[in-house]
N, C-alpha and C positions, 0 to 999 in steps of 0.2 A: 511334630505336635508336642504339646506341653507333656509332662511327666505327669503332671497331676490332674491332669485332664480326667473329668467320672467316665467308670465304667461306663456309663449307659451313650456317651458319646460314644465312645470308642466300638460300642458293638450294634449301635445303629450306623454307623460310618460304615463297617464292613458289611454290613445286610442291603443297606443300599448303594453300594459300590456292585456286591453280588448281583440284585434286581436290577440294575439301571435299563439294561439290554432290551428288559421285558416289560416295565414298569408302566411306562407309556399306552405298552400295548395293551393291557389290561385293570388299568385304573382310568375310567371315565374323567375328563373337565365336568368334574360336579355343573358350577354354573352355566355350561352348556346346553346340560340337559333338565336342567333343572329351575324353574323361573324363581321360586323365590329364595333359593342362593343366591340366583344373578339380580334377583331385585338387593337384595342385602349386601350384596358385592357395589352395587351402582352406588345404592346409599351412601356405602363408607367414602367412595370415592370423590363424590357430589361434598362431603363435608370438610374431603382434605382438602379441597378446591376453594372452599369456603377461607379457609383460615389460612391460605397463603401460599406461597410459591412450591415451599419447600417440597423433598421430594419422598419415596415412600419405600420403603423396604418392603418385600416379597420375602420370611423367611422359610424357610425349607419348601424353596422353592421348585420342587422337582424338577419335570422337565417343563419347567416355565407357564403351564395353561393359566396360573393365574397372574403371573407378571403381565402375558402379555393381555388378557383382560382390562387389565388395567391400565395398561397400555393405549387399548382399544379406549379406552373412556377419558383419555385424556389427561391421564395422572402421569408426573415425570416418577420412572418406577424402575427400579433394578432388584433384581432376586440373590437371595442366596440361600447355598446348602453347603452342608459339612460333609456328602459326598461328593468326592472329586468327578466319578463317574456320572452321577446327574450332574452336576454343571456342566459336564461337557456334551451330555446331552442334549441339555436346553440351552446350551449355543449354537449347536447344528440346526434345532428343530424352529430356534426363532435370532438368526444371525444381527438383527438388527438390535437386538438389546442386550443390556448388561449382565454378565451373571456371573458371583464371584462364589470361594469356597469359602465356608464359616461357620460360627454356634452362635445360638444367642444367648449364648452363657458370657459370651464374651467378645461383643460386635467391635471389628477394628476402625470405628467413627469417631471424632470428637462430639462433646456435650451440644445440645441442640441441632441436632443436624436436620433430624427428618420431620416430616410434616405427617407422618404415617406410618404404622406398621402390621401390614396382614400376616397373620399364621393360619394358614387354612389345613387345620390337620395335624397340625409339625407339633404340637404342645403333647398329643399325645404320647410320644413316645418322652416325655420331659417327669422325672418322677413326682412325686407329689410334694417330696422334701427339697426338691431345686425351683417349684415357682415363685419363691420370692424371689430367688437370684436372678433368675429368668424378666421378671418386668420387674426389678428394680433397673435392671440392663435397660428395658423399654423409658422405661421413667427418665433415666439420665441422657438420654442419645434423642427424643424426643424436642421440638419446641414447644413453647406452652400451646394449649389450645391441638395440640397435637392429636391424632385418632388410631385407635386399635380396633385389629378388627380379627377377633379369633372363632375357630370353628373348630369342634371337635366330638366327635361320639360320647354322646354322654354314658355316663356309669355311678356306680357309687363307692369312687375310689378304690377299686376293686383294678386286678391285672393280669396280664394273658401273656405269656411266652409263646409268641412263632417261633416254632423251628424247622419250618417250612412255608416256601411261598413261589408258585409257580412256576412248581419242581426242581427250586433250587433248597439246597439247605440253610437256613439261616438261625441266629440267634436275636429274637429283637421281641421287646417285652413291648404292650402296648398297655398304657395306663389310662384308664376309662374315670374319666375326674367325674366330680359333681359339679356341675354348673354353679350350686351356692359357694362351693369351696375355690372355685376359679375365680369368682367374682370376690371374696374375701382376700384373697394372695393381691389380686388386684388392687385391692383398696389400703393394703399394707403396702402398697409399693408408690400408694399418692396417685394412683390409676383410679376413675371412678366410671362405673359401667352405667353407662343413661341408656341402654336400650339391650333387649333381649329376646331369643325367639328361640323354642325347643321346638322342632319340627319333625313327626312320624318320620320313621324308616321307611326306605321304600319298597313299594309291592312290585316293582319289575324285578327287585333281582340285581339292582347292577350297583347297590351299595356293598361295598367290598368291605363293610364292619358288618354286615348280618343285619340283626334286627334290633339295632341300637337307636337310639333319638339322636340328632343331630344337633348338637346348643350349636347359638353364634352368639358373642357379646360385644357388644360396640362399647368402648369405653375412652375415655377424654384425662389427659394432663390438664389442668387445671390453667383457662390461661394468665398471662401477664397479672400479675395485682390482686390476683386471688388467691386468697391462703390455700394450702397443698393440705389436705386433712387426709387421715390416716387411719387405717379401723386398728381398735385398741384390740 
């Protein structure tokens, strides 16, 4: 790995290299159980479809429940994670798809590649002074017209250190963004959010952030011939 790799890769890579064993088995497929994730999941996918062939990144893709969702729906879609131990996970758990190791600090694709990019979740552990770098990354590997599609516990840029998680020891900080402040990084990066939904915590219990709101924000590369605007 690079020398200069940030900390915060390096110590979410060993926490879930740690969890991977367990990870599956106690983190629900939100959209599964959940309809209006999976309505919001169909959505984005229903729009990569829209705007062309290309195909879709899954990043921090655990053990794959959302690649292959997406999958399921018709979208050409491969995942990745920067731990080695989930990818090898979610090659066992769904052998027919792609799944490689990576960051999206610094995705190995040339410029316009993908038609797509979900993060359901993975932004979290992304500090708050790395999301430009982070979707300016989305901006450039993108084609025009291209869709994101992020999920994550909302907070108010506030942060919580695991040092523990299902009886393993671990070190992995989770950063609880504000949805305005995600949707601002976004639009510094030429990203612009046309759609948004904060959604209650849930009352079963089986939201593994507590009693946090759940933002998702759909947001568009700008396509062909339309100027890329920028929040000042």
């Amino acid at each position: 790995m690079n020398a200069e790799e940030p900390d915060f890769l390096r110590t979410a890579r060993a926490s879930y290299d740690t969890l991977a064993p367990d990870y599956a088995a106690h983190v629900p497929d939100g959209p599964a159980t959940r309809p209006l994730d999976r309505a919001l999941v169909t959505a984005f996918a229903d729009l990569v479809r829209e705007n062309g062939p290309a195909p879709v990144a899954d990043l921090g893709c655990g053990p794959g429940h959302g690649t292959a969702r997406l999958h399921a729906l018709g979208v050409p879609v491969f995942g990745v994670d920067l731990s080695p131990r989930m990818v090898a996970l979610a090659r066992r758990t769904h052998p027919e798809l792609r799944f490689h190791v990576g960051t999206m600090t610094a995705l190995d694709l040339p410029p316009r590649t993908l038609g797509g990019i979900a993060a359901l979740h993975s932004v979290s552990h992304v500090p708050t002074e790395y999301l430009s770098t982070v979707f300016a990354e989305f901006e450039r590997i993108l084609v025009p017209g291209g869709q994101v599609l992020l999920a994550f516990p909302a907070g108010t840029d506030d942060r919580t250190r695991l040092t523990e998680r299902f009886g393993h020891d671990v070190e992995l900080d989770c950063h609880w963004h504000a949805p305005d402040t995600v949707t601002g990084h976004l639009a510094r990066a030429g990203l612009l959010v046309h759609a948004r939904a904060l959604l209650d915590p849930d009352e079963d219990g089986t939201d593994e952030h507590g009693k946090r709101e759940r933002a998702f924000l759909l947001a568009r590369k700008p396509p062909a011939g339309q100027p890329k605007r920028t929040a000042t």
